[in-house]
C-alpha positions as CSV (number, residue, x, y, z in Angstrom):
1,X,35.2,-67.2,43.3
2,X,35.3,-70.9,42.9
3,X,32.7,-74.0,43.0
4,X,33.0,-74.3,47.0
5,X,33.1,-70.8,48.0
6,X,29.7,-70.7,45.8
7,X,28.0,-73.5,47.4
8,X,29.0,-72.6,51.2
9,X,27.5,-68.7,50.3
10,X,24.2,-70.6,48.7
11,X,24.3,-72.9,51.9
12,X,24.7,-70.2,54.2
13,X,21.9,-67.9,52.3
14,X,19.2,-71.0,52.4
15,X,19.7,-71.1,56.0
16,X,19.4,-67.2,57.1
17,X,16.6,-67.2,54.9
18,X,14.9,-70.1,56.3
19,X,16.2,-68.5,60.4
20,X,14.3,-65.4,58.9
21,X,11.3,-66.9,57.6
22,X,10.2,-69.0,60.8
23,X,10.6,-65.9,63.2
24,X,8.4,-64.0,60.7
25,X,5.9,-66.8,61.2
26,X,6.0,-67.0,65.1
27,X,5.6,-63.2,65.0
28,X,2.6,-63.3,63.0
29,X,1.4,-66.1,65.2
30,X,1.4,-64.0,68.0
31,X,4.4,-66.1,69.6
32,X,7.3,-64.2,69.0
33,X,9.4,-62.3,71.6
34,X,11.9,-62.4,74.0
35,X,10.4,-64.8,76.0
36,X,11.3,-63.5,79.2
37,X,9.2,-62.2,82.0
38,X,7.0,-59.7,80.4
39,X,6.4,-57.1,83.5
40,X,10.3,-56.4,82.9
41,X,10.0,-55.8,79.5
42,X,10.5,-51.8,78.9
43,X,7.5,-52.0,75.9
44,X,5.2,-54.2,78.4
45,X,3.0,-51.3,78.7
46,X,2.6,-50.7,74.8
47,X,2.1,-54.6,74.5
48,X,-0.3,-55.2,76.4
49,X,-2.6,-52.7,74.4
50,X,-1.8,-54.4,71.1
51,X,-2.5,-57.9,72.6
52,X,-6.1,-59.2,71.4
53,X,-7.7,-60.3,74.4
């Protein structure tokens, strides 16, 4: 491998890392998810229950 194939890979690695690490964050945040209207979700039901109200 040469010097730019090894900096695109590094580039390309920083940014799936940093894609992964700000879903992980919204998720823990309680703001993750499709987005989409949640009473046509198929897990709406088991949702719900694991929402803190």
């Amino acid at each position: 491998m040469n010097l730019p194939t090894v900096i695109v890979l590094c580039v390309l690695l920083a940014v799936l890392s940093g894609i992964v690490v700000y879903m992980r964050r919204k998720k823990k945040q309680g703001k993750g998810g499709c987005g989409c209207n949640c009473s046509e979700c198929p897990m709406a039901c088991s949702q719900k229950a694991n929402t803190p109200s």
